[in-house]
Each structure stands twice: as C-alpha cells, then as structure tokens.
C-alpha positions in Angstrom: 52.5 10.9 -8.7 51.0 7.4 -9.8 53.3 4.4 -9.3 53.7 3.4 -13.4 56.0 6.4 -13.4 58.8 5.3 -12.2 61.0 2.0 -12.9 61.0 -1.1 -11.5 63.4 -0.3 -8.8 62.1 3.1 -7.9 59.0 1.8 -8.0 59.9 -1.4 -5.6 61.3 1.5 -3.4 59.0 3.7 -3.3 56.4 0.9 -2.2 58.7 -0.3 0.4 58.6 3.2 1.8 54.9 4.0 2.0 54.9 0.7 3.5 57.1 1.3 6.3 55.4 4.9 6.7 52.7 3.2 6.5 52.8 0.3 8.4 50.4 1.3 11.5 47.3 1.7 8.9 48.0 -1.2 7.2 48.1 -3.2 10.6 45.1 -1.6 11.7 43.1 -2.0 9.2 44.0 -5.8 9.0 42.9 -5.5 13.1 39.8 -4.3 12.2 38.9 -6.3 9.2 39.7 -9.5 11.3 37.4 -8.1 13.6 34.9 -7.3 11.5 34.5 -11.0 10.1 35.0 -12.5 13.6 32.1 -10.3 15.4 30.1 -11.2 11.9 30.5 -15.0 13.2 29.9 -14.3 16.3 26.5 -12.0 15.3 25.5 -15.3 13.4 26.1 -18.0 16.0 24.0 -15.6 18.4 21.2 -15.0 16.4 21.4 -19.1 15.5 21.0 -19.5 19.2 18.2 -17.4 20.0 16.3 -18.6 17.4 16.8 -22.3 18.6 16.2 -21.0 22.1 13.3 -19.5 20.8 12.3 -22.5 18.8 12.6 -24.9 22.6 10.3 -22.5 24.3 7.5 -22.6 21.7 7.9 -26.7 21.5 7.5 -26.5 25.4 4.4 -23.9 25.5 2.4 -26.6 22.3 3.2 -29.3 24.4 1.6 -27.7 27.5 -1.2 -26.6 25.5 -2.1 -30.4 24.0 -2.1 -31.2 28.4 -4.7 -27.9 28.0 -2.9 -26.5 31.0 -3.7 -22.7 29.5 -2.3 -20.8 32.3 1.2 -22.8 32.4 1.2 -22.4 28.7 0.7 -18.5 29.0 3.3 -18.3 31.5 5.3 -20.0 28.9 4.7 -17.4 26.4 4.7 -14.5 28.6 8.7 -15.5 29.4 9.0 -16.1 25.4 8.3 -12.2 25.1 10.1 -10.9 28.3 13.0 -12.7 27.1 13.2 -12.4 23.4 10.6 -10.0 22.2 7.3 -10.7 19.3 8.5 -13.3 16.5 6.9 -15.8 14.5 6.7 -18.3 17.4 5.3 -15.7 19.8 2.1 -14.7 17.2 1.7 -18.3 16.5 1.1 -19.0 20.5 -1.4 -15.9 20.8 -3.5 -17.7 17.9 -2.9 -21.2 19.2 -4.3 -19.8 22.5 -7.2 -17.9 20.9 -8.4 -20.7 19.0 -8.6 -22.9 22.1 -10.5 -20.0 23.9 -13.4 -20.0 20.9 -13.6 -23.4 21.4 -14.6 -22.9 25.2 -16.5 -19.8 24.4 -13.9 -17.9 26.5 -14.4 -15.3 23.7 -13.0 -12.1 25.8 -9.7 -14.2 26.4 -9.9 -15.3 22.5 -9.7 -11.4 21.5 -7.4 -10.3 23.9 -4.7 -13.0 22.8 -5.5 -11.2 18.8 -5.0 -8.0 20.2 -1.7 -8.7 21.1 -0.3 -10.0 17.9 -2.2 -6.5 16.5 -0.7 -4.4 19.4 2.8 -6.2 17.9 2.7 -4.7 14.9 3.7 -8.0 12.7 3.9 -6.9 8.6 0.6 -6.4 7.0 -0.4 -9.9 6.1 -0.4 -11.4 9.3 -2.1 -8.1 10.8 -5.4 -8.6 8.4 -5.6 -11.9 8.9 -5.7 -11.9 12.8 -7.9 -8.6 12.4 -10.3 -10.9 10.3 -10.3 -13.4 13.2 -10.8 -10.8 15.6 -13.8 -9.2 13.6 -15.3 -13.0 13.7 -14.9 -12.9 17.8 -16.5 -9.7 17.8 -19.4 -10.9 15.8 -19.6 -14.0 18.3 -19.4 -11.2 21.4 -22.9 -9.2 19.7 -19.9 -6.5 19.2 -20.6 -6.2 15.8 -19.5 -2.3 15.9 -16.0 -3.6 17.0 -16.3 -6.0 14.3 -16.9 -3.7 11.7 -13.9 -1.6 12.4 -11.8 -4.3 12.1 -12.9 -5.3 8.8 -12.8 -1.7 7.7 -9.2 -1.5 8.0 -8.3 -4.9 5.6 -7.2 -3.7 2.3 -5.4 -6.8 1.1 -7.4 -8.0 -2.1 -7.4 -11.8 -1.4 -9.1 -10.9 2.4 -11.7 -8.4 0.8 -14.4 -11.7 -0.1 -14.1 -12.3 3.5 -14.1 -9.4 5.3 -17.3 -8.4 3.3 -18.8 -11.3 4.4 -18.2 -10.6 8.0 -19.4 -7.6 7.6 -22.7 -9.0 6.2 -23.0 -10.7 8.9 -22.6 -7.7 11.1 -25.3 -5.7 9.7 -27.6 -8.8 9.8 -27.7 -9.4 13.1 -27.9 -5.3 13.6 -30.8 -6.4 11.6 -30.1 -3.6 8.8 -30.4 -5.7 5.8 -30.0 -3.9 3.0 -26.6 -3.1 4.3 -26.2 -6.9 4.7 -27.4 -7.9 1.6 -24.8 -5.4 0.1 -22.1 -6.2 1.6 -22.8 -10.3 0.9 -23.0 -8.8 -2.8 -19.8 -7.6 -2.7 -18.7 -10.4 -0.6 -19.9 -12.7 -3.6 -18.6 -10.7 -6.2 -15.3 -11.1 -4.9 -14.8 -14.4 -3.6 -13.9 -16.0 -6.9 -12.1 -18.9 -5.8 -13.0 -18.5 -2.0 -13.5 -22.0 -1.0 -17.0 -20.3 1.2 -18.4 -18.4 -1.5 -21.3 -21.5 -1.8 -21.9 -20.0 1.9 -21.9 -16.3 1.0 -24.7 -17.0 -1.6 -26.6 -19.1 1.0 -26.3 -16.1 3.3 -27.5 -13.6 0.5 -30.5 -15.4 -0.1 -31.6 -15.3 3.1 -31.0 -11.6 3.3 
C-alpha cells in the first residue's frame, strides 16, 4: 500500500515504523556506501602512486641509458616489469633500448627488446608500429623472411605505404624484383602524404 494513502499523521507513523523495523538496513547500507566511496579514494590514491612510482623508475632507467650503462638500464626495466607489470613506460624502455642497439649494430638485442613489447600484447597501434620496426631489423639481419611476416600482419591503413615498402625491400635483396617492384607500386600508391614517398619512387626506379 503506497504511502499517499494515508494522512499526514498515519503516514508520519507509518514511516517512523518501517524505520525502526528497519533500522539495521538502513545502517548498513549507509556502512557500506561509506565504504564504497572511501575504498574508491583509496583505489585512486593507489593507482596515483604506482603510476608516480612508475613514472621515478623510467626517469631513473633514461638517465642510465644517456651514461649508456645498457645493462644497469635493463636491470632497471626488468624490476619495472617484475614489480608493476607492461605499461606505457615499460614499451617506451624496450624501444629506447632497441634503438640504441641499431645504432651499435647489436641487431639481435634490437629485435629481442621489440619482441617484448609484441609478446606484451599492447593495443593494436603500438603493436604495428613496433612490428614495422622489427620487419626493418629483420631486413638489416638478411632475415627478410622474418621480415615479411611481420609486415604481413599490419592492417592499419596509415602503416600500409610503409610496410609495402619494407617489403620491397625484402624481395630486393631476395633479388625477386618483380615482386619488389610491386610491392614499391603499392608502396607509392599509398603513401600520399608519407614524408618518404620521394624515397619509394627512388627505390622503384631502380627496381
């Protein structure tokens, strides 16, 4: 029976009574709400602190890497993921580390440090674009097989100018050119406003 039946003062009573019958669900409720919003606080205030924690590890492991003490710096990184798992900061040290490894032609250490951002699983953007650097390591490496899986898998429509071209590459040095020259084509074709589509059409001529 809803409430507006009654008068005022049966109404005032009947209130009073489903509050004192009441009274333990009420209270709990309130307990539980309160503690809802306080371990909603306290969620926050952890995951503020982890992330700043997170942030003072990867400051320390680029401040190691501009002494280019490599080994202290993958320490550095390997307690990053022990302690807090693969993040932003984490993927950017595996590419920090791998570019430093090209540029000492330490190309195995370069593509195992992509592999691990891969193995991570980060979301699709940051996947094709290490698998794009990777192909490029694999080219370096004469693994131009390995490099052509990697640039079979990128499906992402602003990466498809360059993964073509990497692939042309590939097949050139496999010396089958008329699979190079394709894939520069295509390349070409779709590298309309690809800052190194000049160099695609340098590489097609010469294929």
């Amino acid at each position: 029976m809803a409430f507006e039946e009654y008068d005022d003062f049966e109404q005032e009573q009947l209130v009073k009574d489903w509050i004192k019958n009441n009274w333990l669900t009420i209270a709990s409720g309130i307990v539980l709400g309160l503690g809802g919003v306080i371990g909603i606080n306290y969620w926050k205030a952890q995951q503020q602190e982890q992330r700043y924690q997170k942030a003072v590890q990867y400051t320390s492991f680029t401040e190691v890497m501009k002494l280019s003490e490599f080994d202290e710096a993958q320490s550095i990184l390997t307690e990053m993921e022990s302690k807090s798992g693969s993040s932003f900061y984490t993927y950017q040290a595996h590419l920090l580390l791998a570019k430093e490894f090209v540029a000492k032609n330490e190309l195995e250490k370069a593509a195992t440090e992509l592999q691990s951002v891969i193995a991570s699983k980060p979301d699709q953007l940051l996947t094709e674009f290490v698998k794009l650097r990777l192909a490029r390591v694999y080219n370096a490496m004469q693994k131009h097989d390995d490099a052509l899986t990697q640039t079979s898998q990128i499906t992402l429509e602003s990466f498809l100018s360059i993964a073509k071209e990497i692939e042309g590459d590939a097949y050139f040095a496999k010396g089958e050119m008329d699979k190079a020259k394709s894939a520069f084509e295509d390349s070409a074709e779709k590298g309309n406003g690809y800052s190194g589509k000049r160099n695609i059409e340098m590489k097609l001529e010469n294929s």
